[in-house]
C-alpha positions in Angstrom: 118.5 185.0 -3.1 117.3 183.1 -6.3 119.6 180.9 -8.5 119.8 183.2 -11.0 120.3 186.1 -9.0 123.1 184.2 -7.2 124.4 183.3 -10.7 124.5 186.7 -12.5 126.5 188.0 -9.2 129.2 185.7 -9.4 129.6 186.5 -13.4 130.2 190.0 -12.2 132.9 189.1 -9.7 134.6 187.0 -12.1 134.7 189.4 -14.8 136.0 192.2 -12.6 138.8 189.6 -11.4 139.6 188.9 -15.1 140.2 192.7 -15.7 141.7 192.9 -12.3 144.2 190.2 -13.2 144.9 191.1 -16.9 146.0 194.9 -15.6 148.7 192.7 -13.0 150.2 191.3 -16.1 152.0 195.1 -17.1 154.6 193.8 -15.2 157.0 190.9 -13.8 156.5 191.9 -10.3 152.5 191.6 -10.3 152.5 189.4 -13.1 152.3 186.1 -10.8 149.5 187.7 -8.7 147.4 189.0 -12.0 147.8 185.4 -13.3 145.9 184.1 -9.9 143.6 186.7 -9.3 142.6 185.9 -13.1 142.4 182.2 -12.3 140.3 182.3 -9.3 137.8 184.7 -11.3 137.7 181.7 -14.2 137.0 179.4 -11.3 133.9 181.5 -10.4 132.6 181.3 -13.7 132.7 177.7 -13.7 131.2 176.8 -10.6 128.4 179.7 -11.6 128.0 177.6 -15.4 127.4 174.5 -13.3 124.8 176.3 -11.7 122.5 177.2 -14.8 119.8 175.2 -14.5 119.1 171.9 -16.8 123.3 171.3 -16.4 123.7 167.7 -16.5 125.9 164.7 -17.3 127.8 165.8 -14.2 130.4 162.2 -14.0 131.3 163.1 -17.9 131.7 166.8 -16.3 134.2 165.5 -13.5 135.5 163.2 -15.3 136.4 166.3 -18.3 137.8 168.4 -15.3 139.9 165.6 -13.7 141.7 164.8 -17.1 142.1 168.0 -18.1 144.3 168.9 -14.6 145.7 165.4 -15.3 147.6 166.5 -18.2 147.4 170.9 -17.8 149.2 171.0 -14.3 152.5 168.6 -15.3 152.8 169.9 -18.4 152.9 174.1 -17.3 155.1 173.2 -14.2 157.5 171.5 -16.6 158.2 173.6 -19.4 161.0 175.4 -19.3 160.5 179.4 -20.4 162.1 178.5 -24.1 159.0 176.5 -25.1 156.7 178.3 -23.7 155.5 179.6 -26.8 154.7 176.4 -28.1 152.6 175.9 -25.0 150.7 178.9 -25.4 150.0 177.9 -29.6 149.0 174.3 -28.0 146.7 175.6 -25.2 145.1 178.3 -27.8 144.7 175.6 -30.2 142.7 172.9 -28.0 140.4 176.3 -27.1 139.5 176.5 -30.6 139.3 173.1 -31.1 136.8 172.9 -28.1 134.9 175.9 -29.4 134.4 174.0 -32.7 133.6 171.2 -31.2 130.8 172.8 -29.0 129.2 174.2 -32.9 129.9 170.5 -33.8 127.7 169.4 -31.2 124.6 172.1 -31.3 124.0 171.5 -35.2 123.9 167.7 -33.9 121.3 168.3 -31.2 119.5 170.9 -33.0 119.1 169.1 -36.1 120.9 171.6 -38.6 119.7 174.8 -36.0 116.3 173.7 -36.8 113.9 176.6 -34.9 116.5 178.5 -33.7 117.2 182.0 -33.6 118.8 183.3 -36.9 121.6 184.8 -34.5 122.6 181.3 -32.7 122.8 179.8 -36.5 125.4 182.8 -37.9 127.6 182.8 -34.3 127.7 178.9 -34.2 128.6 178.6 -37.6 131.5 181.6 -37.2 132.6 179.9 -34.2 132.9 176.5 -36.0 135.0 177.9 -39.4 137.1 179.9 -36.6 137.7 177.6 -33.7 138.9 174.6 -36.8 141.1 177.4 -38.5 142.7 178.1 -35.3 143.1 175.1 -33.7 144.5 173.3 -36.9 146.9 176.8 -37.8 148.0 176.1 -33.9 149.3 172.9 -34.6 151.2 174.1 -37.3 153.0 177.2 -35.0 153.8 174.6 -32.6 155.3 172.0 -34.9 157.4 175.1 -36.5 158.6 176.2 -33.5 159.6 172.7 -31.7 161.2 172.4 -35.1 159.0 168.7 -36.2 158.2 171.2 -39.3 160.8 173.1 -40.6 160.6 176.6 -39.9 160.9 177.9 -43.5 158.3 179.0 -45.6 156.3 176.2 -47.3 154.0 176.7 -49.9 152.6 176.2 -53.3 153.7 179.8 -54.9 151.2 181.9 -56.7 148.5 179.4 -56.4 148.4 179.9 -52.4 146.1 182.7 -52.1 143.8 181.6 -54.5 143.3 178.2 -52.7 143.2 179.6 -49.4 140.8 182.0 -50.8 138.8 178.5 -52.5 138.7 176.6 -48.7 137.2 180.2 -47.1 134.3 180.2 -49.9 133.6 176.1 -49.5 133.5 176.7 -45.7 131.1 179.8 -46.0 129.2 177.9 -48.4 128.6 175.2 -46.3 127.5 177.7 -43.6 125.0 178.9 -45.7 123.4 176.1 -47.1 123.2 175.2 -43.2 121.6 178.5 -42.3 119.1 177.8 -45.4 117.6 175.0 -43.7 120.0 172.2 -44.7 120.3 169.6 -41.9 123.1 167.0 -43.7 125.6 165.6 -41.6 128.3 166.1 -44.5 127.9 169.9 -44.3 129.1 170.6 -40.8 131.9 168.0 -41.3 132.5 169.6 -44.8 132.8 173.0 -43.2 135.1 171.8 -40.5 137.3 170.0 -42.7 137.7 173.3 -45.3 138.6 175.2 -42.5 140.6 172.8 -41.0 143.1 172.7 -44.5 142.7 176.5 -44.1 144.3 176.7 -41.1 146.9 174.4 -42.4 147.3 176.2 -45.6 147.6 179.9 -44.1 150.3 178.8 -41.2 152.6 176.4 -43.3 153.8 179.4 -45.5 155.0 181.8 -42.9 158.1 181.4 -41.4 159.8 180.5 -38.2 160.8 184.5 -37.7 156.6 185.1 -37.5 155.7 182.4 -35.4 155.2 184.8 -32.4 153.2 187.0 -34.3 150.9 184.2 -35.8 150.3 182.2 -32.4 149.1 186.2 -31.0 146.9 186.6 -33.9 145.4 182.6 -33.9 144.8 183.6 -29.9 142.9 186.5 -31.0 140.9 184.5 -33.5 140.3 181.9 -30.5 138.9 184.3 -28.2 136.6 185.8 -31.1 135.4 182.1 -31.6 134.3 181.8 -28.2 132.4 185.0 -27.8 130.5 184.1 -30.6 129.9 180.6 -29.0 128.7 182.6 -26.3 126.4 184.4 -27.7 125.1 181.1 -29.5 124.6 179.4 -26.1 123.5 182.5 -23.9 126.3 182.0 -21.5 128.4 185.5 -20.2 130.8 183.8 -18.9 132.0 182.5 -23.0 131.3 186.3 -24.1 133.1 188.2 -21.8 135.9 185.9 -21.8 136.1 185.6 -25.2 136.3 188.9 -26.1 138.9 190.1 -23.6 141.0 187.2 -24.9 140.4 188.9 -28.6 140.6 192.0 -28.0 144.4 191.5 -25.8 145.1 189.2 -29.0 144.3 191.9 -31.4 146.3 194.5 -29.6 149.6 192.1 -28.9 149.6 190.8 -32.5 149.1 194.6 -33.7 152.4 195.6 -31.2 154.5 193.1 -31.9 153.4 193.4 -35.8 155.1 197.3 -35.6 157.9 196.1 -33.6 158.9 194.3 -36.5 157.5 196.6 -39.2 155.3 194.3 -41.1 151.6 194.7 -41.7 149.4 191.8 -40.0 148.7 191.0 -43.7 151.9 190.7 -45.1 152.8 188.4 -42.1 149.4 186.0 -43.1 150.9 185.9 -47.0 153.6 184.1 -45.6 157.4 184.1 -47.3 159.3 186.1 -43.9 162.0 184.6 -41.9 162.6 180.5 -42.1 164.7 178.2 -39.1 167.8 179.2 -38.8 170.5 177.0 -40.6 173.1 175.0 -38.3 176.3 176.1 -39.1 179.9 176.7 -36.5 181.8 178.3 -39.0 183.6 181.6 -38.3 183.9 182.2 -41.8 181.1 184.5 -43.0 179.3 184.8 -46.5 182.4 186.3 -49.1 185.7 187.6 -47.8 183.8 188.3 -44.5 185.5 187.4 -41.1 184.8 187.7 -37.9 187.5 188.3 -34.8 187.4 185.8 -32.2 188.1 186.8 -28.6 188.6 185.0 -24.9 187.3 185.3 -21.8 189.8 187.3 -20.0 190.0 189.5 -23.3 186.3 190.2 -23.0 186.4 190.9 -19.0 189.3 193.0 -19.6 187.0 195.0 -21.9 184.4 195.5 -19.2 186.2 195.8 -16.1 187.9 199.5 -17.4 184.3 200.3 -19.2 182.2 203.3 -17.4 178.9 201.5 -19.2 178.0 198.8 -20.3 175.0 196.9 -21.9 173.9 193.5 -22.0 171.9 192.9 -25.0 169.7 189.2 -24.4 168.4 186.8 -26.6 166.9 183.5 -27.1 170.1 182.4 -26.8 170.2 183.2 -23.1 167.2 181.7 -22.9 168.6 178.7 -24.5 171.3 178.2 -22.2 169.2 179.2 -19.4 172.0 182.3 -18.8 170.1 184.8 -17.2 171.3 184.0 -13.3 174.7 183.9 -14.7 174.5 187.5 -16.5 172.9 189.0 -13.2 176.0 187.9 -11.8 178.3 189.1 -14.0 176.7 192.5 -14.1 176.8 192.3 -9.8 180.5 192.2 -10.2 180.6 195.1 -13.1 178.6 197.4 -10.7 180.8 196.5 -7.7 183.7 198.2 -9.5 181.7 201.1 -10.8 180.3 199.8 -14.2 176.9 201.4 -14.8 175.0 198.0 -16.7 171.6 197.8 -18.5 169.5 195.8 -20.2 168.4 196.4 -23.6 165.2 194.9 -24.4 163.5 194.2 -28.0 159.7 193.8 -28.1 160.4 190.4 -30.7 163.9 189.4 -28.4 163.0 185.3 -27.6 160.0 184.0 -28.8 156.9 185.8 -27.5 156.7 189.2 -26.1 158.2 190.1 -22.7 160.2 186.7 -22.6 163.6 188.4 -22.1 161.5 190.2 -19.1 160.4 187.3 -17.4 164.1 185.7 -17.3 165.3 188.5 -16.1 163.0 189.3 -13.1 163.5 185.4 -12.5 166.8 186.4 -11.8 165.9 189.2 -9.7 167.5 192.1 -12.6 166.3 195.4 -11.0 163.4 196.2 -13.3 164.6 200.0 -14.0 168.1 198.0 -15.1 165.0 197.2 -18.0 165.5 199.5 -20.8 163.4 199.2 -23.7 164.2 199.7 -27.4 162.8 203.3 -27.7 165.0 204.2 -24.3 168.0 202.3 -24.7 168.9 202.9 -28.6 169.9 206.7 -27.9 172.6 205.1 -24.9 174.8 202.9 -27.6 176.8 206.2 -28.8 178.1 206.7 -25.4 178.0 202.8 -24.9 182.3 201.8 -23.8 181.3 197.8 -24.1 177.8 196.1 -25.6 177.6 192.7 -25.1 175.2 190.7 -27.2 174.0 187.2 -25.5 172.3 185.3 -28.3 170.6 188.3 -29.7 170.5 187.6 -33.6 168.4 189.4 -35.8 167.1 192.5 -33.5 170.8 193.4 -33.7 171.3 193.0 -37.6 172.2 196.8 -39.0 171.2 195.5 -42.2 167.4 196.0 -40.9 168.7 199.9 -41.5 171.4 199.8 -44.6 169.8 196.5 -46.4 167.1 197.4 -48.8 167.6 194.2 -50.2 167.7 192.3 -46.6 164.0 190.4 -46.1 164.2 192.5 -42.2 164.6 195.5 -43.9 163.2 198.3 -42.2 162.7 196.5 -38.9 163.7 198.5 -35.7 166.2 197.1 -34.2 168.6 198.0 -31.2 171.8 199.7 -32.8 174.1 197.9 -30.9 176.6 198.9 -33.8 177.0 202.6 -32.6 179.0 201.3 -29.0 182.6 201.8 -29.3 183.4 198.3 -29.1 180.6 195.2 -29.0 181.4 191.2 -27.8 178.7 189.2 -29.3 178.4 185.8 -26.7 176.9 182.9 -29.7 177.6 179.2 -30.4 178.1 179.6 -33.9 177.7 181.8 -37.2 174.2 179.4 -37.8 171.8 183.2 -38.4 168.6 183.9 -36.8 165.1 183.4 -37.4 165.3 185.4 -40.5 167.9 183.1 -42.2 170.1 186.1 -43.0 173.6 186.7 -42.1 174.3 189.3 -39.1 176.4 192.0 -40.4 177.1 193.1 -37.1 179.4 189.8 -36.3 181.9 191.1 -39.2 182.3 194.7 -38.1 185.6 195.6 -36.9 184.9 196.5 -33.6 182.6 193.5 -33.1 184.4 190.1 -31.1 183.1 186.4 -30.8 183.2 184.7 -27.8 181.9 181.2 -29.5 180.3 178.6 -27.0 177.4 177.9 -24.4 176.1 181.3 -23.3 176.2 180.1 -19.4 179.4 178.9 -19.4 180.8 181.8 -21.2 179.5 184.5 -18.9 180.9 182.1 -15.6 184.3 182.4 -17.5 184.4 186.2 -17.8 182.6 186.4 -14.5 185.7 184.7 -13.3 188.3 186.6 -15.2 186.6 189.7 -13.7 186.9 188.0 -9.8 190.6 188.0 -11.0 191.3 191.1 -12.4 
C-alpha cells in the first residue's frame, strides 16, 4: 500500500469517527463516549497530516504538541462545569487565532500568493479576516463572561455600525490589493489588525444575556475559517473538520437564537441583556415585595404535594446543587411525590448545561422535561421550585411589551398553584430586569446558598 493510499484511508476513518462521535453527543449518557470516539478520529487525522510528504520541522512539531497538552489537559480537568463556557470561547478563539496565523504565514512564504492558484489567494485571505475576527471577538465573550469586562452593552451609539461596517471594507480592501498582486508586508498585518478591532468592536456591544449565543456563532465562524484554510493548503483533514464544526455552529447558534426569540442579527447589533447587578435586598422596584419563607415551611409545601417541579439554573450550577436536588427529589418520590425537571434551552450558560449537571448526578433522564413538554404540566403543578432560574422564568417575557425579553419563551412557572423560588438575593439575571415572578403572591423566597438550602429542606423532609 502506497503513502498516499495509506493516507486517504485513514482520512476516511477519521471522518466517519467524527460523524460517529458528534451523533453520541444527543445525549448525556453517550455523550462521554461520542466525545472519545471523536477524539481518537482527530488523532488519525494528525498522525495521517504528518504523513504527507515534504512535512518537516518535526522538534518545532513535538515541541507544539507537548505544550499544547501542557497547558489543554490541566486546564479541561479543572474547570468546573460553570465556566465552561468561557473555556469553550477560549479554545474557539486560539482555533481562529491559529487559522489566521497559518494565512499569516503562506502570504509570508509565498510572497503575497505570488503564482498561486486564484482559489488559495481568496480562501487564505477569508480565513485570515475570519480566524482574527473570531479569535479577538473570543476574547471578548470570555472576558464578559468571567466578568474582567462588564457584561453590559458597551458601545459608541449610532456610530457602531457604521465603523464596524468601515474595519469590514479596510480588511477586504486589503485582501484585494493582496489578491492584485501586492506583496507589502503592511497589508496582511493591516488586514489582520482591521479585523482584529472588528472582532472587538462587534462582541463588546452585546450583552452578558447573549454571550452563549455569540461564543456558538464565533465557533461557527471558526470552523468556516478553517475549511477555507483547508482548501487553501489541500489538506481534508482542515475541510471536513472545518465544516462540520460550522455547520453544528450554524445550527446551535440558529436553536438557541429561537429559544430566546431574537434574530442572529439583532443579537450581532448588540444592546440585549448586561451582568446582572449585585443586590440582597428583598425590597423589589416600587411598592413591590416579596414573601420570605423557611426551610421547614418550604418542605412542608412539598411533602403533602402529588407533583412537583424543580426548575434549575445557573444558580445550581453556581452552588454546585445538583447532587443535593437529586436527593431531595429521592426523598419527595419515597413518599409518593411525582418530581421533574424542567429544562430551558438558554437555562446556565451554554446549551444542555442544566443536562449535564443533572446526569452528573445520576437524574433519570425521562425525569428531563423540556420546555415544549413541561410548560403544559405547571397548571396542574401543587409545588414549583425555582433553583437559581432567573430570567427563563420572568412572566414579563409574555405580559411586558416594554420588558427588553419580551417575547422570549419561557417556562410558566407562574401557572403552579404555589412556587418557592431557592436565590441568594433580589440581584436579576442576565437581562438586568427585575423578575416579576419573585413578587407574585403565591411565589416564596428561600434566600441563601442553593446547596445548603435544599440540605435544609432535604432535612425538614427526613423529619416530617
Amino acid at each position: 500500500m502506497s503513502r498516499e493510499v495509506l493516507i486517504q484511508l485513514l482520512y476516511i476513518v477519521a471522518f466517519a469517527l467524527f460523524i460517529y462521535g458528534l451523533m453520541g453527543l444527543t445525549g448525556p449518557r453517550t455523550a462521554v463516549r461520542g466525545n472519545w470516539i471523536a477524539a481518537a478520529g482527530m488523532g488519525l487525522a494528525v498522525v495521517a497530516t504528518l504523513l504527507t510528504p515534504g512535512m518537516g520541522n518535526w522538534w518545532l512539531i513535538l515541541l507544539g504538541i507537548a505544550i499544547g497538552t501542557a497547558v489543554g489537559v490541566p486546564s479541561a480537568k479543572q474547570v468546573k462545569m460553570t465556566a465552561m463556557p468561557q473555556m469553550v470561547a477560549l479554545f474557539n478563539g486560539v482555533g481562529g487565532g491559529a487559522v489566521a496565523l497559518i494565512a499569516w504565514v503562506e502570504f509570508r512564504e509565498s510572497h503575497g500568493f505570488d503564482g498561486s492558484p486564484a482559489h488559495v489567494a481568496v480562501a487564505s485571505l477569508f480565513s485570515a479576516i475570519v480566524g482574527s475576527v473570531s479569535f479577538w471577538g473570543s476574547l471578548i465573550a470570555y472576558g464578559k463572561l468571567q466578568e474582567v469586562i462588564t457584561g453590559r452593552p458597551v458601545g459608541i451609539g449610532k456610530l457602531q455600525q457604521p465603523l464596524n461596517l468601515v474595519l469590514l471594507l479596510l480588511a477586504l480592501v486589503c485582501a484585494g490589493v493582496i489578491i492584485g498582486g501586492g506583496d507589502a508586508q503592511l497589508l496582511i498585518i493591516g488586514l489582520l489588525l482591521a479585523s482584529a478591532v472588528l472582532g472587538v468592536m462587534v462582541v463588546l456591544p452585546i450583552g452578558g444575556a447573549d454571550m452563549p449565543v455569540v461564543i456558538s456563532l464565533l465557533n461557527a465562524l471558526t470552523g468556516l475559517s478553517a475549511a477555507a484554510m483547508g482548501l487553501a493548503l489541500d489538506n481534508t483533514a482542515l475541510i471536513v473538520a472545518g465544516m462540520i464544526v460550522g455547520a453544528s455552529g450554524t445550527i446551535l447558534t440558529n436553536l438557541m437564537a429561537k429559544a430566546m426569540n431574537r434574530s442572529i442579527p439583532a443579537i450581532v447589533a448588540g444592546g440585549f441583556g448586561g451582568g446582572g447587578g449585585g443586590g440582597g435586598s428583598v425590597q423589589g422596584s416600587g411598592d413591590q415585595t416579596v414573601r420570605r419563607t423557611s426551610a421547614s415551611d418550604a418542605a412542608i409545601q412539598m411533602a403533602f404535594a402529588n407533583q412537583v417541579i424543580i426548575v434549575p439554573g445557573y444558580g445550581m450550577a453556581v452552588a454546585q446543587a445538583q447532587h443535593a436536588v437529586r436527593e431531595m427529589a429521592d426523598l419527595l418520590e419515597s413518599r409518593g411525590v411525582s418530581v421533574y425537571y424542567a429544562i430551558h434551552p438558554v437555562a446556565g450558560r451554554m446549551p444542555g448545561h442544566m443536562n449535564v449537571l443533572l446526569a452528573e448526578a445520576d437524574v433519570p433522564y425521562e425525569r428531563l422535561k423540556e420546555m415544549e413538554d413541561i410548560n403544559r404540566e405547571f397548571a396542574r403543578t401543587d409545588v414549583a421550585m425555582v433553583i437559581g432560574a432567573n430570567d427563563v422564568t420572568n412572566p414579563a417575557a409574555r405580559t411586558d411589551t416594554d420588558s427588553p425579553i419580551y417575547g422570549m419563551p419561557i417556562l410558566n412557572v407562574d401557572e403552579s398553584r404555589s412556587v418557592i423560588v431557592l436565590k441568594r438575593g433580589m440581584a436579576p439575571g442576565f437581562a438586568g430586569v427585575d423578575n416579576a415572578l419573585y413578587f407574585d403572591p403565591k411565589t416564596t423566597m428561600l434566600f441563601g446558598d442553593a446547596k445548603s438550602s435544599v440540605a435544609e429542606v432535604t432535612e425538614e423532609l427526613k423529619a416530617l
